[in-house]
MIZAGU-261955 format. One record per residue (C-alpha): residue number from 0; residue in three letters; y, x, z. Coordinates in nm, 2 decimals. Each point is the difference from the previous one (the first is absolute). Last residue first. Example, Ala and Ser with C-alpha at 12.3 -4.5 7.8 and 13.67 -1.06 7.14 Angstrom:
2
<pt resi="1" resn="SER" Y="-0.11" X="1.37" Z="0.71"/>
<pt resi="0" resn="ALA" Y="-0.34" X="-0.14" Z="0.07"/>
//
This chain:
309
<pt resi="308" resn="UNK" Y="-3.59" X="-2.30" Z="-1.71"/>
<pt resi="307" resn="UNK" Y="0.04" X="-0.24" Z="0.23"/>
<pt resi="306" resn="UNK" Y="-0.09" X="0.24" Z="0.36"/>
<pt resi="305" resn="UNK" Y="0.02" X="0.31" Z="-0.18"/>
<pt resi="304" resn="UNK" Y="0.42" X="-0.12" Z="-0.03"/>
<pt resi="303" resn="UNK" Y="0.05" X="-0.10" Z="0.34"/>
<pt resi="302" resn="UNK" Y="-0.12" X="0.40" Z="0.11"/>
<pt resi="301" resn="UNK" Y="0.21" X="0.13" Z="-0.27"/>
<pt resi="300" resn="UNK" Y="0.30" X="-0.20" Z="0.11"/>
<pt resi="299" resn="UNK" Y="-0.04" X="0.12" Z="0.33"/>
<pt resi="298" resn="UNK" Y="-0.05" X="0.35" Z="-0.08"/>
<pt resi="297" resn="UNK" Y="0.34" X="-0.03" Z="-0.21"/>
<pt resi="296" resn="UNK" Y="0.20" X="-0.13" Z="0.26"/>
<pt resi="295" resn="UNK" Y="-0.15" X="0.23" Z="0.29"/>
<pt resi="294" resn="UNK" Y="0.12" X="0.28" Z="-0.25"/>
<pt resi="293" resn="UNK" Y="0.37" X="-0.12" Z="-0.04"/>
<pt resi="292" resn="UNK" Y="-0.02" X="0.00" Z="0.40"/>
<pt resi="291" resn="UNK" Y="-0.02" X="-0.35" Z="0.13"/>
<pt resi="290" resn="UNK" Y="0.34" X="-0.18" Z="0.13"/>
<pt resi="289" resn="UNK" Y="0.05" X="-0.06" Z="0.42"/>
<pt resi="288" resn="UNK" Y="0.34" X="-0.16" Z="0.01"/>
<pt resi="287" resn="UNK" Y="-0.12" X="-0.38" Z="0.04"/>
<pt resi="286" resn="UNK" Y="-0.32" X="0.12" Z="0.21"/>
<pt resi="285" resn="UNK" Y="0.26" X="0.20" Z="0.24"/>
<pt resi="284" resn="UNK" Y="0.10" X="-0.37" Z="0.12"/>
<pt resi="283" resn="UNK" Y="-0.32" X="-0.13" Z="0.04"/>
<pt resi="282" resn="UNK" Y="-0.12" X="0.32" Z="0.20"/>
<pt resi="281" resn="UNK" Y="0.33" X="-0.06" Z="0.28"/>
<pt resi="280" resn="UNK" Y="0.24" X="0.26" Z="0.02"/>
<pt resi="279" resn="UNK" Y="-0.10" X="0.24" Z="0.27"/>
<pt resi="278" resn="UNK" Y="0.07" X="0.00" Z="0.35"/>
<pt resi="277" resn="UNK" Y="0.28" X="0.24" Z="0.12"/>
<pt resi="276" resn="UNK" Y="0.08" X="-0.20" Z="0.31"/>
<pt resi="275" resn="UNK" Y="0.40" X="-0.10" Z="-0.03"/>
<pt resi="274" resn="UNK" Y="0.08" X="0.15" Z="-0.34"/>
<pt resi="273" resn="UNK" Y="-0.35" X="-0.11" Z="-0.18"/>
<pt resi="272" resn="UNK" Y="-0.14" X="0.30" Z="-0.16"/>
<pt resi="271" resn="UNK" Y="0.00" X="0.05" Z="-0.39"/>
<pt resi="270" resn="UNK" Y="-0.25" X="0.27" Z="-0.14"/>
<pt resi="269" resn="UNK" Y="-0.25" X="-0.23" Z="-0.12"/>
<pt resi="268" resn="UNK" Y="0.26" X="-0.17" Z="-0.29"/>
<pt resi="267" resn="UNK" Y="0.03" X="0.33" Z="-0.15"/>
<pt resi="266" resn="UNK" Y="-0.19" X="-0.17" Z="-0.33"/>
<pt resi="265" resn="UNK" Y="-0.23" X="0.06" Z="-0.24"/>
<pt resi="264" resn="UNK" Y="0.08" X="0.00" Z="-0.40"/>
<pt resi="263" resn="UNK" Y="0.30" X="0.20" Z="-0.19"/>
<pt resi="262" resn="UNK" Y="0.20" X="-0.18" Z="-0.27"/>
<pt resi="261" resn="UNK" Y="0.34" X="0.00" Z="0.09"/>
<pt resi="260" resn="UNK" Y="0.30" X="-0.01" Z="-0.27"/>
<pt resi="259" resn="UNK" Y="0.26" X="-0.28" Z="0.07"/>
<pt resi="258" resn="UNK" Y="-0.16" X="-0.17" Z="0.32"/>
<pt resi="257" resn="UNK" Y="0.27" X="-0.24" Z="0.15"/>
<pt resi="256" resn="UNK" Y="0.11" X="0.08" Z="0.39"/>
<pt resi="255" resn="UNK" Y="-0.18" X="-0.15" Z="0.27"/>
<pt resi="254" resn="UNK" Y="-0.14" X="-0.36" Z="0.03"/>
<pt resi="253" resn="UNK" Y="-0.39" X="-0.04" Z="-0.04"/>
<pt resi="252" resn="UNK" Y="0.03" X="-0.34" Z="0.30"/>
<pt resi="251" resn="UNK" Y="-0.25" X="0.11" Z="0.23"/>
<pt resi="250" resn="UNK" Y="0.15" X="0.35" Z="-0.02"/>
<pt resi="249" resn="UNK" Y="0.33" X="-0.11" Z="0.02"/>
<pt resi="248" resn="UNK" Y="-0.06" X="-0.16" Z="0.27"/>
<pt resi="247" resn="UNK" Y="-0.17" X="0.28" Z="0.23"/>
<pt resi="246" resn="UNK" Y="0.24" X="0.25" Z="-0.09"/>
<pt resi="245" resn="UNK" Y="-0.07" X="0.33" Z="-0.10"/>
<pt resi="244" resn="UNK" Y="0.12" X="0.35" Z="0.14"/>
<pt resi="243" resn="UNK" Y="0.02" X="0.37" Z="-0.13"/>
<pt resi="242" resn="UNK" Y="-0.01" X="0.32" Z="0.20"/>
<pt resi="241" resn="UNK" Y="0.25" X="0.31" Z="-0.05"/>
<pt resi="240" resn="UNK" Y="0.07" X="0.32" Z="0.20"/>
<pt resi="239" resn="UNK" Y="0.21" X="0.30" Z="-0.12"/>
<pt resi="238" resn="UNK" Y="0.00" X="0.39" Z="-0.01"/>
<pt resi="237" resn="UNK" Y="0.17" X="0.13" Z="-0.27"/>
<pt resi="236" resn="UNK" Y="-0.02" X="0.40" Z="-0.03"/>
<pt resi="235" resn="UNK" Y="0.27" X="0.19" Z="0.01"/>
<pt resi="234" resn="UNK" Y="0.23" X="0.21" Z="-0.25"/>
<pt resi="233" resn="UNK" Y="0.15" X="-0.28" Z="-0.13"/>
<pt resi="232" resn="UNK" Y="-0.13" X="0.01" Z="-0.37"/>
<pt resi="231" resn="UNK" Y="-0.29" X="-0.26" Z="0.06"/>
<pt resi="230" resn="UNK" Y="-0.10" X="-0.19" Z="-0.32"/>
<pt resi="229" resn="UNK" Y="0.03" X="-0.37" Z="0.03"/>
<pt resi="228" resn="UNK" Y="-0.28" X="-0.17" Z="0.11"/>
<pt resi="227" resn="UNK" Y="0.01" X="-0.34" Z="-0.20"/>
<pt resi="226" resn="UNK" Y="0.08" X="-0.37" Z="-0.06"/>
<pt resi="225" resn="UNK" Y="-0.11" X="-0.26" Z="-0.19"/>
<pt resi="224" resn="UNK" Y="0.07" X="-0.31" Z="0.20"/>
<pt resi="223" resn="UNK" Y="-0.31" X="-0.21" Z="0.05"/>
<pt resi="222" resn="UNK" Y="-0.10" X="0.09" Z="0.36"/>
<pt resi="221" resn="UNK" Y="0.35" X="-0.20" Z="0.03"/>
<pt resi="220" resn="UNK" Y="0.25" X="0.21" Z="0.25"/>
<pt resi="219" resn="UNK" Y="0.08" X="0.03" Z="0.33"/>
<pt resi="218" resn="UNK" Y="0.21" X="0.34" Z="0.16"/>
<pt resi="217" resn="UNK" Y="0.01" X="0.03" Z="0.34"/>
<pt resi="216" resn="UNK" Y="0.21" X="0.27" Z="0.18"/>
<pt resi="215" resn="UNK" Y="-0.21" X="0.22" Z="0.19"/>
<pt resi="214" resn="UNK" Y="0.20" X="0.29" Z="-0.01"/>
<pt resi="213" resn="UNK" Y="0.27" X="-0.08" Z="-0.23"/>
<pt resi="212" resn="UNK" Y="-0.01" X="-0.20" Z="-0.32"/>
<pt resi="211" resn="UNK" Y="0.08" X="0.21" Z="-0.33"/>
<pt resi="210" resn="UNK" Y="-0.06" X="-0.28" Z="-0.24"/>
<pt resi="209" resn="UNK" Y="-0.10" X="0.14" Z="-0.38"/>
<pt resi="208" resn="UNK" Y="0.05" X="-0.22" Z="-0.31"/>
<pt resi="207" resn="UNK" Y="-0.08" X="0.15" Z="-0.36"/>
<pt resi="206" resn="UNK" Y="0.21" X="-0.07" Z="-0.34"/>
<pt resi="205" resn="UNK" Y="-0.16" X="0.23" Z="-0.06"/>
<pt resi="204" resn="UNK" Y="-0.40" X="0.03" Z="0.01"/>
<pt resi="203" resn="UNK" Y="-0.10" X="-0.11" Z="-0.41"/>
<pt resi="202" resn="UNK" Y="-0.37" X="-0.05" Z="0.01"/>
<pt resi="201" resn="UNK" Y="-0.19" X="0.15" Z="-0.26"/>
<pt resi="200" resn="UNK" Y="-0.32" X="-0.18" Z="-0.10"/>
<pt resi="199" resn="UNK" Y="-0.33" X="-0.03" Z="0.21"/>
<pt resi="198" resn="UNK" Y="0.13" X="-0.02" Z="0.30"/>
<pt resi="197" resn="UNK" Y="-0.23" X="0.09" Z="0.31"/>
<pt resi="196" resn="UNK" Y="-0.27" X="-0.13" Z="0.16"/>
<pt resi="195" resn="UNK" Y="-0.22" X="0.24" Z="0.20"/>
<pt resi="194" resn="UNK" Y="-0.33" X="0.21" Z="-0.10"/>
<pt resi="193" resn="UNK" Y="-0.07" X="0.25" Z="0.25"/>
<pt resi="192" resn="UNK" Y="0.09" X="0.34" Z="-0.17"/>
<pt resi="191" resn="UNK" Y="0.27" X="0.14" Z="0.25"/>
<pt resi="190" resn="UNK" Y="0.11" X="0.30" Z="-0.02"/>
<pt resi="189" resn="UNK" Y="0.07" X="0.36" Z="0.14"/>
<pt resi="188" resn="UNK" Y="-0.10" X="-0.18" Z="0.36"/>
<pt resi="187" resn="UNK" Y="-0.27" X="-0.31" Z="-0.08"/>
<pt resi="186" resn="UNK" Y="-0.29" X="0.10" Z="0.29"/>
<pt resi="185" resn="UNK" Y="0.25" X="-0.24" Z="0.24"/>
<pt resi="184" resn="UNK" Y="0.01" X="-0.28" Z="-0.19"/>
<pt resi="183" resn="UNK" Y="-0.41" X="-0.05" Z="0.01"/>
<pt resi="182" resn="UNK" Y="-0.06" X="-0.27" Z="0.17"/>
<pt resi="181" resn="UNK" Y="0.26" X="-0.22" Z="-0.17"/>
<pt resi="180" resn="UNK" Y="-0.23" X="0.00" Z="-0.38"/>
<pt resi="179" resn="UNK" Y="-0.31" X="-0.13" Z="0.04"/>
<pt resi="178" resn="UNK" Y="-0.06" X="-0.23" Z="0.21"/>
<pt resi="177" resn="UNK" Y="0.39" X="-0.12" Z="0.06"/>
<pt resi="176" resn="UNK" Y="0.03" X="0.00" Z="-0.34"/>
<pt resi="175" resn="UNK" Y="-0.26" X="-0.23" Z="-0.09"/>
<pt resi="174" resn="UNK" Y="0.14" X="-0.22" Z="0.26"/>
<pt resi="173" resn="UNK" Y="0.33" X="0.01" Z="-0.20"/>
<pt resi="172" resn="UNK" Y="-0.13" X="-0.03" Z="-0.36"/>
<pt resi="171" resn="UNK" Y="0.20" X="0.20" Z="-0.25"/>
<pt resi="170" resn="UNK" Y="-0.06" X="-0.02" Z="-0.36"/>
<pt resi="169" resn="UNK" Y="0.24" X="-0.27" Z="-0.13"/>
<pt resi="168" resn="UNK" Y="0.26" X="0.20" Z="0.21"/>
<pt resi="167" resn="UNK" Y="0.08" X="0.23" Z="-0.23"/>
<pt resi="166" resn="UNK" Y="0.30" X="-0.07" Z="-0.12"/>
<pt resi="165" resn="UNK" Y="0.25" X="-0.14" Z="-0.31"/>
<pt resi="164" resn="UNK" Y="0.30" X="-0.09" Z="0.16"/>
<pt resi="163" resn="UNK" Y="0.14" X="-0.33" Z="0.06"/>
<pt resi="162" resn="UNK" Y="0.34" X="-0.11" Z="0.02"/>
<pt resi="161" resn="UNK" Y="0.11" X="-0.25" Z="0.29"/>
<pt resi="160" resn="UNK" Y="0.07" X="0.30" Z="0.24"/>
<pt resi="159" resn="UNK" Y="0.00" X="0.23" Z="-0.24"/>
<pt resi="158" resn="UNK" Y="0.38" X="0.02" Z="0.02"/>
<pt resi="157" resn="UNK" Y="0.01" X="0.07" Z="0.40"/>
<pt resi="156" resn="UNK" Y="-0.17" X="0.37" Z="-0.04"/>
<pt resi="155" resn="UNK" Y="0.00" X="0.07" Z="0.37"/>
<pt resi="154" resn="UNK" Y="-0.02" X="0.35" Z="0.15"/>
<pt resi="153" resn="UNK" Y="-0.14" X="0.16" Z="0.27"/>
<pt resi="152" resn="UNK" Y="0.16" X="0.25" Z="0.23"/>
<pt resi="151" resn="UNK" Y="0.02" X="0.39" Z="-0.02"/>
<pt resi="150" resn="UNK" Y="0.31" X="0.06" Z="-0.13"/>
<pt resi="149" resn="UNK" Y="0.20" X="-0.27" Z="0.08"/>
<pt resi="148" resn="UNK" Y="0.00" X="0.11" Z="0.31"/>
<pt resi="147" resn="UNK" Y="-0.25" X="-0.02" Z="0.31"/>
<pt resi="146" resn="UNK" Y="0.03" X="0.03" Z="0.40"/>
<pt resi="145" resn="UNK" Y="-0.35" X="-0.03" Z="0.17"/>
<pt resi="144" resn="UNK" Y="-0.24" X="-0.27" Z="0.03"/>
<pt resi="143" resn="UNK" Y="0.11" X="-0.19" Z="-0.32"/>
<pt resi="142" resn="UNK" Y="-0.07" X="-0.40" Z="-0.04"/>
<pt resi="141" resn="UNK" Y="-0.18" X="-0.21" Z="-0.23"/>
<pt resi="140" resn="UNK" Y="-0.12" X="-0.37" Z="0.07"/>
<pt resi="139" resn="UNK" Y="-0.18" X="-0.15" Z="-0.35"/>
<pt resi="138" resn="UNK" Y="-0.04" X="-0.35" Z="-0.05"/>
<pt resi="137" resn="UNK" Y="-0.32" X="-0.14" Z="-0.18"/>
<pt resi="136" resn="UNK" Y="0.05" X="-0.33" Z="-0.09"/>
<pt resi="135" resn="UNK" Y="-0.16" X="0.10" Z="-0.39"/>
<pt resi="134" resn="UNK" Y="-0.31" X="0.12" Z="0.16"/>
<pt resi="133" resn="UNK" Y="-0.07" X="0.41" Z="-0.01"/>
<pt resi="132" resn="UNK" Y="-0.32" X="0.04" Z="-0.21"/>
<pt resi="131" resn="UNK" Y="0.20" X="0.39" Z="-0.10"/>
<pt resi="130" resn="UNK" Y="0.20" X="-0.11" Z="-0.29"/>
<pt resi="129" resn="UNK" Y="0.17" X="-0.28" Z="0.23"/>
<pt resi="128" resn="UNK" Y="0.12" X="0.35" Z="0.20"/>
<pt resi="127" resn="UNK" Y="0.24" X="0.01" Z="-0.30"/>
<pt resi="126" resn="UNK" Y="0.04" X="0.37" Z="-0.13"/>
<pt resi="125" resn="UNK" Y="0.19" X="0.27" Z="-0.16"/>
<pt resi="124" resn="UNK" Y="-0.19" X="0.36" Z="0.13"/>
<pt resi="123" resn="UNK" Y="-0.08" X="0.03" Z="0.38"/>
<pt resi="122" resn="UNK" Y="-0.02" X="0.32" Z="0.13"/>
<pt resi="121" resn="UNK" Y="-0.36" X="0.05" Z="0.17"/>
<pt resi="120" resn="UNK" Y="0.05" X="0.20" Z="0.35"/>
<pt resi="119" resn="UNK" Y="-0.35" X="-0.07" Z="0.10"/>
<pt resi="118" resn="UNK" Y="-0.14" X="0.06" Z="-0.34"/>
<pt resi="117" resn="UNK" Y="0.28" X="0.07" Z="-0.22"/>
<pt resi="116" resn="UNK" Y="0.38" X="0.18" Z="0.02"/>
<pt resi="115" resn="UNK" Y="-0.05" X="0.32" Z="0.18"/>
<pt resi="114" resn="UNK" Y="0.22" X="0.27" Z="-0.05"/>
<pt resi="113" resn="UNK" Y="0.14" X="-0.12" Z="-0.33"/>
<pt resi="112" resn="UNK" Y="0.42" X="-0.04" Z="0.15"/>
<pt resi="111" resn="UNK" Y="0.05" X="-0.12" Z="0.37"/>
<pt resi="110" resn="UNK" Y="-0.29" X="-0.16" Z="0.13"/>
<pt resi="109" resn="UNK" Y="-0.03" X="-0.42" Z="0.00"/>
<pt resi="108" resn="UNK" Y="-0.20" X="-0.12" Z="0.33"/>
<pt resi="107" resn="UNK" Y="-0.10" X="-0.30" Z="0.10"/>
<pt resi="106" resn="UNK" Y="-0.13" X="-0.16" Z="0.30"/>
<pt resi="105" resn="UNK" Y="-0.18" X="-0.32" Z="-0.04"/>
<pt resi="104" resn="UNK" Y="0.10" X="-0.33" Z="0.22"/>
<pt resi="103" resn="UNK" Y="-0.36" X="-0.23" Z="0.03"/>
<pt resi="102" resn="UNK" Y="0.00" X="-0.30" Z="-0.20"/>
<pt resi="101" resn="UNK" Y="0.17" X="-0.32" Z="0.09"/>
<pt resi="100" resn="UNK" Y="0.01" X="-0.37" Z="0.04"/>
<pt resi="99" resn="UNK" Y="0.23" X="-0.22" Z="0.02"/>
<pt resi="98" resn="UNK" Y="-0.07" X="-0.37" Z="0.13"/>
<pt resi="97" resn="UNK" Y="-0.02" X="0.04" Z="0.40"/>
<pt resi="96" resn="UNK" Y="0.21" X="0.30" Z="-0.02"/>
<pt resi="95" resn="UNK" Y="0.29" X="-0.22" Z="-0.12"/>
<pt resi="94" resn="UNK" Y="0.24" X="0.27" Z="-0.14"/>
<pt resi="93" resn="UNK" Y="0.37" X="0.00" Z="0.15"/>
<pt resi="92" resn="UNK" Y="0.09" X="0.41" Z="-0.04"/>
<pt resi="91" resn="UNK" Y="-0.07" X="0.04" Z="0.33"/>
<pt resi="90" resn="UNK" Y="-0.35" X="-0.16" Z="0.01"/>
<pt resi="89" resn="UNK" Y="-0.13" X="0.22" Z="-0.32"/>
<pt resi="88" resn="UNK" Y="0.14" X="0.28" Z="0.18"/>
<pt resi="87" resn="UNK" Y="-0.17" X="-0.09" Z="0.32"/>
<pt resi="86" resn="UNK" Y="-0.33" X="-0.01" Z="-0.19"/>
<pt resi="85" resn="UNK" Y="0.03" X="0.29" Z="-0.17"/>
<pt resi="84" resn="UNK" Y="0.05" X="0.18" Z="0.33"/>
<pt resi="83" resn="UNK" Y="-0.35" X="-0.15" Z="0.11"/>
<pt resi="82" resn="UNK" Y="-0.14" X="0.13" Z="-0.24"/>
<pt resi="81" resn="UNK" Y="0.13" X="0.37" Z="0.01"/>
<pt resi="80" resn="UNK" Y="-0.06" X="-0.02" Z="0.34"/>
<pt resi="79" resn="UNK" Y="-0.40" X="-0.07" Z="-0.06"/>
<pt resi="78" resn="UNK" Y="-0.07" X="0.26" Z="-0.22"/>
<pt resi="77" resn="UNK" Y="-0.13" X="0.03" Z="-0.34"/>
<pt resi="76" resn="UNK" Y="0.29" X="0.05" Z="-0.23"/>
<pt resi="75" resn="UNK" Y="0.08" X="0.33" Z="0.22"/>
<pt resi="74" resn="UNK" Y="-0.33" X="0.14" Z="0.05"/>
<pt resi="73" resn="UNK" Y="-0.07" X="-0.09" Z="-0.40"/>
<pt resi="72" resn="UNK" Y="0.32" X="0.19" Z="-0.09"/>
<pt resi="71" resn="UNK" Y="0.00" X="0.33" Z="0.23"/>
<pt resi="70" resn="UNK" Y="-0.38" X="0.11" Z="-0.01"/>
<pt resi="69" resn="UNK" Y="0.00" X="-0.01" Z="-0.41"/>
<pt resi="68" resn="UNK" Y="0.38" X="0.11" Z="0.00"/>
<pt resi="67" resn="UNK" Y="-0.12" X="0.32" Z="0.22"/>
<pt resi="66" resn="UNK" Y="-0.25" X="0.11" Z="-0.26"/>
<pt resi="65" resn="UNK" Y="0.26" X="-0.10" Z="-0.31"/>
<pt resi="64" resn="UNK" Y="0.21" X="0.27" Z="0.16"/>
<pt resi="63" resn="UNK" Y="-0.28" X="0.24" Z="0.05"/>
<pt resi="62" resn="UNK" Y="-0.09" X="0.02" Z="-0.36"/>
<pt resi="61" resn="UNK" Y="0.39" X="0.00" Z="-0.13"/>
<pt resi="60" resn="UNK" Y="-0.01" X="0.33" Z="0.17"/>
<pt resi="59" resn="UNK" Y="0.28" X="0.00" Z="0.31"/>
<pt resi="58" resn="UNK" Y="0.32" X="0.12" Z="0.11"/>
<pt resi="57" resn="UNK" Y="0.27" X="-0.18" Z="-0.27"/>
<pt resi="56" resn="UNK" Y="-0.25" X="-0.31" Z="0.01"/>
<pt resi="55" resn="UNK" Y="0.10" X="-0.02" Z="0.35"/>
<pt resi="54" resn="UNK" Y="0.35" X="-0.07" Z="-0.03"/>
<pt resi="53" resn="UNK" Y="0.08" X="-0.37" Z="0.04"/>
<pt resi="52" resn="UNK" Y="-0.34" X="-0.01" Z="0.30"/>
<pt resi="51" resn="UNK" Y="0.23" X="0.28" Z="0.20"/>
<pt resi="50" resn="UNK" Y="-0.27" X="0.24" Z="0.07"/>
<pt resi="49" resn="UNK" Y="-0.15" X="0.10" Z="0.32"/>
<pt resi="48" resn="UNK" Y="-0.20" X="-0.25" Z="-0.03"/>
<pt resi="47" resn="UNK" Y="-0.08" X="-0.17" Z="-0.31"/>
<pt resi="46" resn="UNK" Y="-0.19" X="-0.29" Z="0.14"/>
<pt resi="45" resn="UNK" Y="0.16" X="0.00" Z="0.33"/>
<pt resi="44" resn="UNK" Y="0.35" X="-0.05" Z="-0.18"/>
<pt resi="43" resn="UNK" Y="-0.13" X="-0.26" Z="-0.21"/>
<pt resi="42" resn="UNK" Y="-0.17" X="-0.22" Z="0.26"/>
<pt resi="41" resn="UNK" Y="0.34" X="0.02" Z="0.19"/>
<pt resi="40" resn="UNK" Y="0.18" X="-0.10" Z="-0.30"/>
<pt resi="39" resn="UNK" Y="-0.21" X="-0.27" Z="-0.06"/>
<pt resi="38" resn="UNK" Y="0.07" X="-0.12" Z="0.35"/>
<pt resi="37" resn="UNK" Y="0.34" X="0.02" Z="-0.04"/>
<pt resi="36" resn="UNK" Y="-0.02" X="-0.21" Z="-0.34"/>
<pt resi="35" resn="UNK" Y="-0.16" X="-0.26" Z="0.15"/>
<pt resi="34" resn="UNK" Y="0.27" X="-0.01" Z="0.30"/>
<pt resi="33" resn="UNK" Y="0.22" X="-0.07" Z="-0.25"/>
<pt resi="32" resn="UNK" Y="-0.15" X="-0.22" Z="-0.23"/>
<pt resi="31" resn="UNK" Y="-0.07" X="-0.14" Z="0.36"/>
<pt resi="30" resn="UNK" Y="0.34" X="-0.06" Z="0.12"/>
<pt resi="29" resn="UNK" Y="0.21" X="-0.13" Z="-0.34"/>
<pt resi="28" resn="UNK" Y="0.12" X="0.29" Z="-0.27"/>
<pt resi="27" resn="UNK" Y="0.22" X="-0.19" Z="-0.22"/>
<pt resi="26" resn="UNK" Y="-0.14" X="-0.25" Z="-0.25"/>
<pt resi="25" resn="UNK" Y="0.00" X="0.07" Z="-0.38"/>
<pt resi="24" resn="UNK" Y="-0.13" X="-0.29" Z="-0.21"/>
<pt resi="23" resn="UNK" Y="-0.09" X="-0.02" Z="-0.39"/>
<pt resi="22" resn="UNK" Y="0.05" X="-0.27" Z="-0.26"/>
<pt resi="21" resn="UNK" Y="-0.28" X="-0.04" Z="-0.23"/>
<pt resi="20" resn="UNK" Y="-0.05" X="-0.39" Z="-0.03"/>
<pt resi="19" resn="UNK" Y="-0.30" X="0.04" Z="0.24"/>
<pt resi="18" resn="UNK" Y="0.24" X="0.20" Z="0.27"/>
<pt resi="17" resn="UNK" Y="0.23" X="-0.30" Z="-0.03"/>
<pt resi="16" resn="UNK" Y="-0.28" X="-0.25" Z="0.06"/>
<pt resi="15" resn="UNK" Y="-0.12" X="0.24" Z="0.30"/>
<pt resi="14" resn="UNK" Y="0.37" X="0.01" Z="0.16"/>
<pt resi="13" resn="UNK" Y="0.02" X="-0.40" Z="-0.08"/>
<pt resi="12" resn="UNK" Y="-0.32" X="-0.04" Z="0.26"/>
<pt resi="11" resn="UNK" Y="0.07" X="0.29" Z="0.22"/>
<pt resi="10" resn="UNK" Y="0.32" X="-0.18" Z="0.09"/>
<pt resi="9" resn="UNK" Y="0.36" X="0.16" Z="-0.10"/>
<pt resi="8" resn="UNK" Y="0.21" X="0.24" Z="0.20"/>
<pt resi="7" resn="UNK" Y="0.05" X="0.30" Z="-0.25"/>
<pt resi="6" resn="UNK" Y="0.05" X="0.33" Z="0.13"/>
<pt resi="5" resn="UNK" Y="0.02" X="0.09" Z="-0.35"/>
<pt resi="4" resn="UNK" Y="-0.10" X="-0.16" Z="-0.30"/>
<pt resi="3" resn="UNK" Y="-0.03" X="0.17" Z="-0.32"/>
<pt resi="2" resn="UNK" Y="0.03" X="-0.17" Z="-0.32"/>
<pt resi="1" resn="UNK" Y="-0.24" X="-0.04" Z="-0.30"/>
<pt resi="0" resn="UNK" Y="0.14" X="-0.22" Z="-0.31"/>
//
């Protein structure tokens, strides 16, 4: 059974066990969720000046929209504040920076109705971030910049969490993807043709959980929950900020929630930063995540099989 916790007081330690049985965590806003969303407001607003950043698509081509995301997003997940921010979240809400590790905080965006939806505004269909080379201890840390509703929020579909769906994950390599594949987000604006993993069988969405958390209210969830962009009907477009977070132990020791349908090779594991200097995670470490490609598999085997043929 998945429960919500809120405000809860436990230890990092039985917070991530929970979080890898599927329960999920809602934290009210603390300083520098705060402050992080204030400064990704201000980013916003300069971005899209004179426009309010909620409205904008209202006043301009979809063309010139995804133009100012492609500035907006990377100068947001790439500086220093925003860092350093996640960093004092990650102390506030009892994490020990000298064993997590995180990536870098991204900025989405979810436009009301079909205005933009892919590229670098891609609306997510039914998903487990495991289907992306995600590791099974990854914990997710989501949080809206401005006010949102039910309407345009993300959804959980809690009765997949121990049933699999048929996906398309068997095909995607992470580092592959990264090569290929991130560069060119922005150039994706009536659609978006870069293969991704997605189910391969219908996937019922109600019953559906969706948590409404204020401005920069934290919500933490498995990277394995299957979960999803829900369409925006508000009238405004979602702006919100998410990163994810490993720890050091569970890493070393392969705990993390139970795979029930991933098959994707590579691994995320080169994104994490240490909490308290933002040094990676250690090569021998990333060498237990880091599956070949489908392709590298079968070069190899070719290669090994000249050789006794």
């Amino acid at each position: 059974m998945n429960a919500i916790y809120f405000d809860s007081s436990v230890n990092d330690d039985t917070r991530r066990r929970q979080l890898y049985e599927g329960q999920l965590f809602v934290y009210s806003p603390c300083p520098s969720a705060t402050a992080l969303c204030e400064f990704a407001r201000n980013m916003a607003r300069d971005a899209f000046a004179p426009l309010d950043p909620r409205t904008a698509q209202y006043h301009l081509t979809v063309e010139k929209y995804a133009a100012i995301l492609a500035e907006l997003k990377p100068a947001f997940i790439h500086h220093p504040t925003s860092k350093t921010l996640i960093q004092g979240i990650l102390r506030e809400v009892g994490c020990d920076l000298t064993k997590t590790y995180f990536d870098v905080p991204r900025m989405r965006t979810a436009t009301h109705g079909d205005y933009l939806t892919s590229g670098i505004a891609y609306a997510f269909h039914p998903h487990r971030d495991t289907w992306y080379s995600a590791p099974f201890c990854q914990i997710n840390w989501w949080f809206p910049i401005y006010d949102i509703e039910s309407e345009n929020s993300m959804a959980f579909h809690l009765r997949y969490w121990n049933q699999p769906v048929r996906n398309g994950s068997r095909d995607y390599n992470y580092d592959e993807w990264n090569r290929v594949s991130r560069k060119t987000a922005a150039q994706h604006i009536t659609s978006d043709t870069r293969k991704q993993p997605r189910p391969e069988e219908p996937v019922e969405l109600d019953p559906q959980i969706r948590v409404v958390a204020k401005v920069g209210g934290l919500l933490l969830f498995s990277g394995a929950h299957l979960h999803s962009t829900v369409p925006n009907t508000s009238g405004y477009t979602r702006f919100s900020i998410d990163f994810r977070t490993v720890h050091v132990d569970d890493v070393r020791a392969g705990a993390g929630a139970a795979n029930v349908d991933s098959a994707c090779t590579g691994t995320t594991m080169r994104d994490y930063l240490r909490g308290d200097d933002l040094a990676h995670i250690p090569d021998e470490l990333i060498a237990l995540y880091d599956t070949p490609a489908p392709n590298a598999e079968v070069a190899a085997l070719g290669a090994h099989g000249a050789s006794t043929a």
